[in-house]
N, C-alpha and C positions, 0 to 999 in steps of 0.2 A: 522413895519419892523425892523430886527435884522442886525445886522452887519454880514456879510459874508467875512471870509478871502480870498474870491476869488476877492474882490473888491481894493486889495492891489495890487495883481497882473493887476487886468485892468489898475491901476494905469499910474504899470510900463511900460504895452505894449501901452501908451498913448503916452510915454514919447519918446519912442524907437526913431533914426532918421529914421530908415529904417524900421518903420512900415508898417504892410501887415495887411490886413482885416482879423480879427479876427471869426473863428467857435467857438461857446459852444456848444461843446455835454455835453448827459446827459441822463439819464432816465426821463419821466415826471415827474413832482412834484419836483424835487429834490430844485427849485428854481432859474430855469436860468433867464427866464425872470423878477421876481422880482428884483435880485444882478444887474443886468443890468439898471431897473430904476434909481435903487438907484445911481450907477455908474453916472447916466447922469444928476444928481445934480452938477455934477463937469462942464458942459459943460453952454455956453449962451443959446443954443438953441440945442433942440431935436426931432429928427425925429421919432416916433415910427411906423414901417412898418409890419402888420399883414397880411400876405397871405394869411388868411381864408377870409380876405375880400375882396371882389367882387372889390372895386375898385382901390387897390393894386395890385393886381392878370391883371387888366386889362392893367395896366404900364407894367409891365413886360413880357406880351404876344403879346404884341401889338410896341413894341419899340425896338428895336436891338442897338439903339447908347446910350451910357453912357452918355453924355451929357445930352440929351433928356430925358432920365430916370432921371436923377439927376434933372434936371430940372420939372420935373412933382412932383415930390417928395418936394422940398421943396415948390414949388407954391401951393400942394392939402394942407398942411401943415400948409400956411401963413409960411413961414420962409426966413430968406433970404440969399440968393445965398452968397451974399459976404462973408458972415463970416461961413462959411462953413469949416474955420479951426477950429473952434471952435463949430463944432456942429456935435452933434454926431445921425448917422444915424443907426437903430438895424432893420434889417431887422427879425422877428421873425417868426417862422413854415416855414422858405425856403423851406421845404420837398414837401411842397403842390406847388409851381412853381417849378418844378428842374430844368430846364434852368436857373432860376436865380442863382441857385453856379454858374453859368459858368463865370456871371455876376461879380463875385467878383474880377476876374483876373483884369476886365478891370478900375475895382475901385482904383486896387492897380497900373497900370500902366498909366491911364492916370486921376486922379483925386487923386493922394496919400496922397493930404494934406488934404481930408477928411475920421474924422475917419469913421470906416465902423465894424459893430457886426452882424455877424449871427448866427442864431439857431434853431437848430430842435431836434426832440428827436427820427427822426429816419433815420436818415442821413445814416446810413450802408447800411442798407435794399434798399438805390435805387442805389448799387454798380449792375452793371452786367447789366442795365437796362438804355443803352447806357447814360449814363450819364457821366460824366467825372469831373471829381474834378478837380479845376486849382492846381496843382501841383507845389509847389513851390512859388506860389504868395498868397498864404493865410498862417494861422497856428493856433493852433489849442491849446483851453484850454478843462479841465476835470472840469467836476462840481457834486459833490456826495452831499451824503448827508449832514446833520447838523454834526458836529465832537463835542466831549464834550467840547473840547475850545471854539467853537462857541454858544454852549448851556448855558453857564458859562454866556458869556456877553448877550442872549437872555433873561434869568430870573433875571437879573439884580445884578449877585452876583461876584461884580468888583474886589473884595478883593480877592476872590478865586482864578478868574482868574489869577489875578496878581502871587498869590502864584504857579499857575499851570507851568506859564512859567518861575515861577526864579529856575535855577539849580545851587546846590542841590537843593531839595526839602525841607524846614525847618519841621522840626520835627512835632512842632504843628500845622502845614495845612492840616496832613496827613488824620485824623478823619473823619473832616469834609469834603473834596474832596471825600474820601471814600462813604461819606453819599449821599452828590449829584450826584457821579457818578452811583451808586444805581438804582435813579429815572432817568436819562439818560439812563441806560440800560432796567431799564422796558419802557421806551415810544420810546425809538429810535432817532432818527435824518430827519426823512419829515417836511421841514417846517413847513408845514400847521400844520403839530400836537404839535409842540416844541411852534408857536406862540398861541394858545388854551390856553397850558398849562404856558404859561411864563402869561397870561393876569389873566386865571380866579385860577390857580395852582390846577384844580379838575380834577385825573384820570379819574374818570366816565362819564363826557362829553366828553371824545375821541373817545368811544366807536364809534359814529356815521364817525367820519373822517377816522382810520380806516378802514370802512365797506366802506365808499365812494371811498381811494383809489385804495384798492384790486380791487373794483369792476370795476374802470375805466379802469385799467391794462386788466383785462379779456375783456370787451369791446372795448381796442387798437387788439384786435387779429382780429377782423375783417376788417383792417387797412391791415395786411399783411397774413391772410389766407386765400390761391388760389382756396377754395371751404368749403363746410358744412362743409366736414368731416373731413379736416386740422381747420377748426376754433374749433370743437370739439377737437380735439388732442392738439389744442395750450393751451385752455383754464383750459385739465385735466393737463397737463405738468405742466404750470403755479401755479396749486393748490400743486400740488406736489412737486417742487421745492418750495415752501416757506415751506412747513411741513421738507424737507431734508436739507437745510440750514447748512450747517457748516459739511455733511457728507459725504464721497466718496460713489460713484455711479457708476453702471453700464444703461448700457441703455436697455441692455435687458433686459423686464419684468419690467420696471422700473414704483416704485410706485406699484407693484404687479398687473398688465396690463399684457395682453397680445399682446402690442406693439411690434414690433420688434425695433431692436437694431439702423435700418438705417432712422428709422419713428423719433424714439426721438431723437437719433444726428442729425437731420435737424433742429426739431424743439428749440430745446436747442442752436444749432448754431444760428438761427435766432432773441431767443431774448435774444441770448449774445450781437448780432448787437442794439438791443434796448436800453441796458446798463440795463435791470432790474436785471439779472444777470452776474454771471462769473465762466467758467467751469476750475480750476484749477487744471496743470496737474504737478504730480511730478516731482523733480531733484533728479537726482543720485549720481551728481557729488558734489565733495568737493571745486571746485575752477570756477571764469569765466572762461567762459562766464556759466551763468544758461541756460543749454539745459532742456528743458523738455521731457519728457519721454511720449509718445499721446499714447503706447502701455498699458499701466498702469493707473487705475481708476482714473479720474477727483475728488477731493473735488467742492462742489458747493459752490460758496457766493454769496447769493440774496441782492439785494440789501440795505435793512435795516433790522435789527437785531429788533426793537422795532414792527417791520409787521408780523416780525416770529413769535414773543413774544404773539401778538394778536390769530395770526391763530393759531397757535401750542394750546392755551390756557394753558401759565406757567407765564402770569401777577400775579398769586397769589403768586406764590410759589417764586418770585423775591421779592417778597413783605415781606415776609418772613423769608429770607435768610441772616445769616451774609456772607456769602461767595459764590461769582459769581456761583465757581468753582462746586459746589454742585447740581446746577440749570440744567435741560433737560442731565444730566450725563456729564456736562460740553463743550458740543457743544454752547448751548448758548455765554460764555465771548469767548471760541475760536474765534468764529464767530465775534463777537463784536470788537476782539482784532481787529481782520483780517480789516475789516472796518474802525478801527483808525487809522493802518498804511496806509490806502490810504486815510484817509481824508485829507493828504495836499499835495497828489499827484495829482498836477494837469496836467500832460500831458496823453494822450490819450492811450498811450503805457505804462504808469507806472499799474503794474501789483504785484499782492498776487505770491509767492513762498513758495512752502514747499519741504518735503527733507523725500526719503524713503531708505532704504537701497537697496543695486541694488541685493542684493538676493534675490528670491523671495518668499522664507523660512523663511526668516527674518521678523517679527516684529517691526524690529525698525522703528519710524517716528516721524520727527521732524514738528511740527505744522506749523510753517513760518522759513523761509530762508531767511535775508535781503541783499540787496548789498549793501556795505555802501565803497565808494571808490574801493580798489583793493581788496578785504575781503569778504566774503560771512559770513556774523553773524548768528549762531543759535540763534529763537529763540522757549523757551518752553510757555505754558501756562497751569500751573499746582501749585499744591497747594502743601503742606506736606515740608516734609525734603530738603533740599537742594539736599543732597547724592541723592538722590533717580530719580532723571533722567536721567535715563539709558540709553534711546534714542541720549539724547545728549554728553553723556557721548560718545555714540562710535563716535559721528560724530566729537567729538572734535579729539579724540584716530587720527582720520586719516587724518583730515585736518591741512592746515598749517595757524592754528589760536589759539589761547588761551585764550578766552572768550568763553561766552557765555551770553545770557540775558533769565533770568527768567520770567515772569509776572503774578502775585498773590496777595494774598489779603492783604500779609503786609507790611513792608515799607521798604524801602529804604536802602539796604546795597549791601557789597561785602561780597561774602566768595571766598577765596583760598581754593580749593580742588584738590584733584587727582581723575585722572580716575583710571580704572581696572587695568587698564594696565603701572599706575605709571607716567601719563603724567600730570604736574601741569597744571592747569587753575585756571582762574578768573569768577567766576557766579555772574553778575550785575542782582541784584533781585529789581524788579519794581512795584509798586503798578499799579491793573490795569488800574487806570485811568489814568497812563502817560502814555500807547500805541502810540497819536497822538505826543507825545514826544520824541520817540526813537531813532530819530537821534540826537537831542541835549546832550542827555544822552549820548550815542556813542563818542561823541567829549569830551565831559566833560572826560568821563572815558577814553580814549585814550588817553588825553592831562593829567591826572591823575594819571593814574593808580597804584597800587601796583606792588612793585617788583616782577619779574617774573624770574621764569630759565629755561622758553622753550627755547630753541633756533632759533624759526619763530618771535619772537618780540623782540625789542632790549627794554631795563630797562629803565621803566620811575620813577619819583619820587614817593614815596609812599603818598598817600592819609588817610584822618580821618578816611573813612569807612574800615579801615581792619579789618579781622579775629581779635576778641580778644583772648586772652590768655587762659584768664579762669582759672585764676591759683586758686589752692583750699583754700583760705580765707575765715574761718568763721566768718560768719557777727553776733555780738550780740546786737548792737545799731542801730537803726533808721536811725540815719546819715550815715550808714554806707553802705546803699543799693544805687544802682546803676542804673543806665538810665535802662536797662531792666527789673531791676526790680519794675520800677515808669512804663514802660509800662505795663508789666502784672495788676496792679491793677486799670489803666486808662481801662484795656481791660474786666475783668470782673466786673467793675463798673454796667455798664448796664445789666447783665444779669451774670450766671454762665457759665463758659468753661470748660468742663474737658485739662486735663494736656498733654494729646498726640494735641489736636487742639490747645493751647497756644501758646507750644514749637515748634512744625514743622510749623504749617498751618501761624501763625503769626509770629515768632521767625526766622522763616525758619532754626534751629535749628535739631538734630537729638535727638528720643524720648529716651536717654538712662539714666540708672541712674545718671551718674555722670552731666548732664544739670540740672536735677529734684532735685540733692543734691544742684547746686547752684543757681537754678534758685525759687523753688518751696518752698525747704526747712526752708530757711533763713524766709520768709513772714509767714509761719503758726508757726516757732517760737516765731516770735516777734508780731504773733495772731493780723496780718495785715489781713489775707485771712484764713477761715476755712473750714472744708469739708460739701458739702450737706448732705452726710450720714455720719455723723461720727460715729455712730455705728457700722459702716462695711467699714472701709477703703480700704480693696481689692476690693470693688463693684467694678465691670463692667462699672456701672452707676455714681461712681462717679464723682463729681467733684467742681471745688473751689469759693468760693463766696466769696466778700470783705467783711469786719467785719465795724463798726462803727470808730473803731482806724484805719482801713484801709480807710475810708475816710475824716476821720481829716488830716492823713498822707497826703492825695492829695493834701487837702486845703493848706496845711502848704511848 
């Protein structure tokens, strides 16, 4: 068992005075019951209460007073009554008794000083089916999947970890978190497949976990489908929403069916109730409250990014890839982003935003929309040029903010740009494994930032990461090259780049001569980096390789 960041927070709701009996939702698999074990190492004594079994089931059907239920429960147990402040009861699959949610009120009001954990994985679905939630005397955690912070300490790479969470980012961690976040985006975040691979570190044994997954997911729909032909429709939905993953949808026809439109919104509403997915609907708006817009196509996010990665079959081509971005036409790191920022949302209602233009002519669309205090943060996820994000470029133009956050495959800076329209901003560009990090980012750079002359944010101190100058200095010594250009020759070490993927896609840089005069130049002078084809320096196909003096220069 791996450490789960949700065990920080059971912690704290241990501690609370005015504790209430804790719900864990969740999708199946995701790992509620294991984090719960683990959790109740902290406790003298533990209760584990599983409703599929017959003589748990028979406490709870057969008892109406709290007392008597408590009582049944630690005696079937061998535990003892006394110390029942210190002992932690988990009631697990409540779903199969639903009378007992009712149960939970009476835990919190006449037995409060013992803790009290439930959980099921389909806790929505008995909404409407006279059941009644105790309102108010419970509350309620979110448990998703593996996040790459939690992946980090699962394969045992403590060092990295460490570097993930100190902000800034230090330069040299960048590489190597790039590298592991890689192998996190091809396998995902399901426990069960993160501990496989943290034990035996072989792609190819997953294969079978995987296939056992999916395959349980399809056989939960007979759990909640009210005949054949609904379990048939749940189970093509299901296939199909993992192949659409990270893409707006209609329902009509959807998956190229001849469903109707009222068939799939049922069944997609239902296993939104499951947690295996989420039908996210756009905003229009530029300030709180985020109103969503339900007359405009939902994006879908399935529950993990490494399940889509399986079924979709683009494990190779992630294998592959220097850059996410590249991969299933870039839905895939979308997707994945999407996923990070809610991996350490843990309440029930913390939800994905994104952001369209309210014409409906319009093209523009911002990928995620974060609220981060009184502020609505665009964010992009995209590769290439800085300039060159148009989408947020308007949404900046009309909201009353001046940032924005980028997330891409290179590292860590700010640029000061303008939009179209002459309005300055700040583009916080983020490598994409800090996604689960974005709000500490957010604070760092708010409590940071560069001087600004909008008038919606008052001037803070300038920070290290500004725009540099760039001023045209010919370099003719060695000594005389600069951090980006000690990153360029760390970046085609391994492999050749041509010069447009350098300077934008890494550099986040704009591809024009005068970047190439001081960026590119200077190094094939001093016959650091030379051309693949030098025969033909106009090729199409060029591009730049480090030279032998170019990796003495590294060493040195």
């Amino acid at each position: 068992m791996f450490y789960r960041n949700i065990i920080q927070q059971l912690e704290q709701w241990r501690l609370k005075s005015n504790r209430k009996p804790l719900i864990i939702r969740g999708a199946r698999q995701v790992g509620k019951t294991t984090a719960v074990h683990e959790f109740a190492k902290q406790f003298s004594q533990y209760i584990y209460v599983n409703l599929e079994q017959q003589k748990y089931k028979h406490i709870f059907e057969n008892y109406t007073d709290i007392h008597k239920i408590a009582e049944q429960l630690f005696f079937v147990n061998d535990q003892e009554l006394r110390l029942k402040h210190d002992t932690l009861l988990f009631i697990d699959e409540i779903q199969e008794v639903p009378t007992a949610i009712n149960f939970l009120r009476y835990f919190k009001e006449e037995i409060p000083e013992l803790p009290v954990i439930a959980a099921g994985s389909m806790l929505e679905t008995l909404l409407g089916k006279n059941i009644v939630f105790p309102v108010g005397r419970v509350e309620y955690f979110q448990l998703r999947p593996v996040s790459f912070e939690e992946f980090l300490g699962a394969i045992g790479e403590t060092r990295a970890l460490a570097e993930l969470r100190h902000v800034p980012l230090n330069y040299f961690a960048h590489s190597k978190l790039l590298e592991l976040f890689h192998t996190y985006a091809l396998i995902g975040g399901m426990p069960e497949i993160v501990e496989e691979y943290a034990k035996h570190r072989d792609i190819t044994s997953l294969k079978p976990i995987y296939n056992s997954l999916i395959n349980s997911y399809l056989e939960d729909a007979e759990k909640y489908a009210k005949n054949a032909t609904q379990l048939q429709l749940i189970r093509f939905t299901i296939k199909q929403v993992i192949l659409h993953a990270g893409k707006r949808i209609t329902f009509q026809g959807f998956g190229n069916s001849n469903y109707k439109s009222k068939e799939i919104g049922e069944v997609l509403r239902t296993l939104e109730k499951t947690h295996l997915l989420h039908l996210i609907y756009p905003t229009t708006g530029y300030s709180l409250p985020l109103i969503e817009d339900f007359k405009k196509a939902p994006r879908l996010q399935f529950l993990d990014s490494g399940l889509v990665n399986f079924q979709a079959g683009i494990q190779k081509e992630i294998i592959g890839t220097d850059d996410l971005n590249k991969v299933y036409q870039g839905t895939l790191i979308e997707h994945l982003v999407g996923q990070e920022l809610l991996a350490n949302q843990n309440l029930p209602l913390d939800k994905l935003h994104y952001w369209v233009r309210e014409k409906n002519s319009s093209q523009a669309e911002l990928d995620y929309v974060l609220q981060f205090h009184n502020k609505v943060v665009p964010i992009e996820v995209k590769s290439g040029a800085a300039g060159k994000i148009k989408s947020l470029q308007q949404y900046i133009n009309q909201a009353p903010i001046d940032y924005g956050i980028r997330f891409y495959a290179g590292e860590l800076q700010i640029n000061t740009l303008k939009t179209n329209e002459g309005k300055t901003f700040h583009l916080l560009n983020l490598p994409y494994f800090l996604a689960s990090q974005t709000e500490k980012y957010i604070e760092w750079f708010v409590d940071n930032r560069p001087k600004s002359t909008s008038h919606f944010i008052v001037n803070e101190p300038t920070i290290a990461y500004e725009k540099p100058t760039n001023k045209n200095v010919e370099i003719k010594k060695l000594n005389e090259i600069n951090d980006k250009h000690q990153r360029i020759l760390k970046l085609i070490l391994g492999s050749p780049k041509k010069g447009k993927e350098i300077i934008e896609e890494h550099l986040g840089l704009t591809y024009q001569s005068r970047n190439k005069k001081l960026l590119i130049k200077p190094l094939l002078d001093l016959e650091l980096i030379e051309w693949t084809i030098p025969e033909n320096p106009k090729s199409k196909q060029q591009a730049y390789r480090i030279t032998q003096k170019g990796k003495d220069a590294i060493k040195n």
